[in-house]
C-alpha positions in Angstrom: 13.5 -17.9 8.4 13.9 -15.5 11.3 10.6 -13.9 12.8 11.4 -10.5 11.9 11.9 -11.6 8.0 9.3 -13.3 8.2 7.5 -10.5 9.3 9.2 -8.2 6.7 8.6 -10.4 4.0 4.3 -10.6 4.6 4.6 -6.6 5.1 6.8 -6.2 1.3 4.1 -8.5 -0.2 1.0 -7.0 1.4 2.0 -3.6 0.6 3.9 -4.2 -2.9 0.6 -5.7 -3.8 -1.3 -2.8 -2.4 1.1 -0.4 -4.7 0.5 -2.3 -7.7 -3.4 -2.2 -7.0 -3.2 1.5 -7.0 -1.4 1.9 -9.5 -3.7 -0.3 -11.8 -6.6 2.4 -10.3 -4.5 5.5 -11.4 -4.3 3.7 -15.2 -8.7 2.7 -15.1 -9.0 5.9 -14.4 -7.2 7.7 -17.1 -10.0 5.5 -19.2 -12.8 6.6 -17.4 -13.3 3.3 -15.7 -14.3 4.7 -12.5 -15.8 1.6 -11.2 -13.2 -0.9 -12.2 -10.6 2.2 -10.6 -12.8 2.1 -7.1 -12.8 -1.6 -6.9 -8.9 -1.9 -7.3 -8.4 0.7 -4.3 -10.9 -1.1 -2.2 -8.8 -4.0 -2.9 -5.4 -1.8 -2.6 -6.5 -0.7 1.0 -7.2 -4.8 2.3 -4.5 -5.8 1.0 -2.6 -2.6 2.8 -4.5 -2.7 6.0 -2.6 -6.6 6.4 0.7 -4.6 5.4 0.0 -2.2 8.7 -1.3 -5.1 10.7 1.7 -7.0 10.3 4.1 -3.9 11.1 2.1 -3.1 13.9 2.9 -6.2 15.3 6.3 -5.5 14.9 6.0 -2.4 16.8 3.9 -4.0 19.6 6.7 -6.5 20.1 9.3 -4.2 20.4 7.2 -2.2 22.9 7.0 -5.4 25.3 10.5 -5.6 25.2 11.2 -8.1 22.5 14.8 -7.1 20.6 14.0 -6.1 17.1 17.1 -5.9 15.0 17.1 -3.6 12.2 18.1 -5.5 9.4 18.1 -4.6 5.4 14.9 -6.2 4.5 12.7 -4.7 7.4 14.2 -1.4 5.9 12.9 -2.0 2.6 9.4 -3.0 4.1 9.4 0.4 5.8 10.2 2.6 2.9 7.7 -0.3 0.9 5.0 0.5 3.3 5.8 4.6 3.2 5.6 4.4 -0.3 2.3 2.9 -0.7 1.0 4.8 1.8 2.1 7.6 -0.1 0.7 6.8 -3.3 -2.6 5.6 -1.7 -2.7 9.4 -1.2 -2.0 10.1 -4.3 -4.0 7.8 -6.1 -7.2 9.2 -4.4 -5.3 12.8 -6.3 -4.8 10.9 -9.6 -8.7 10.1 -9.9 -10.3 12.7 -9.1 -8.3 14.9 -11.6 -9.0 12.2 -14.3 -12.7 12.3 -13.1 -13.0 16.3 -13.6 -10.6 15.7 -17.0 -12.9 13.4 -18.5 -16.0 15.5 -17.0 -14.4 18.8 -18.7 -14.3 17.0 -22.4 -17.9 15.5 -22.3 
């Protein structure tokens, strides 16, 4: 396997994973598990933060010099990566809303 797919491949799987994670947060806390819902973003942001790490040494690469092709998969771990970014923003949204929801029917 090439570098760059390599690369590509650990920044999908970091960040997919970090997705999922927030996802599963978004669902605890439409139950009211707050804690449970905290522990999975703390778990979606490490698992992100090696997403970034790996892109950034993509970028770092290509600022030395190295040729970085842009290929299909290292354009799916971009949009991967903006999307979980994304809803990392969102999920942050998504529990606080269910947090005042829950708070508003007590």
């Amino acid at each position: 396997m090439k570098h760059i797919e390599l690369i590509s491949m650990k920044i999908i799987s970091s960040v997919g994973t970090a997705r999922s994670m927030y996802v599963d947060a978004i669902h605890f806390a439409s139950k009211g598990e707050f804690v449970k819902a905290n522990d999975y973003i703390k778990k979606g942001d490490e698992m992100f933060q090696q997403g970034q790490q790996s892109h950034a040494k993509l970028l770092q690469e290509e600022a030395a010099g190295v040729d970085m092709p842009m290929t299909l998969l290292l354009a799916h771990a971009e949009d991967q990566l903006m999307s979980a970014e994304t809803l990392r923003i969102l999920c942050d949204q998504f529990v606080d809303i269910h947090r005042t929801l829950l708070q508003l029917k007590g």
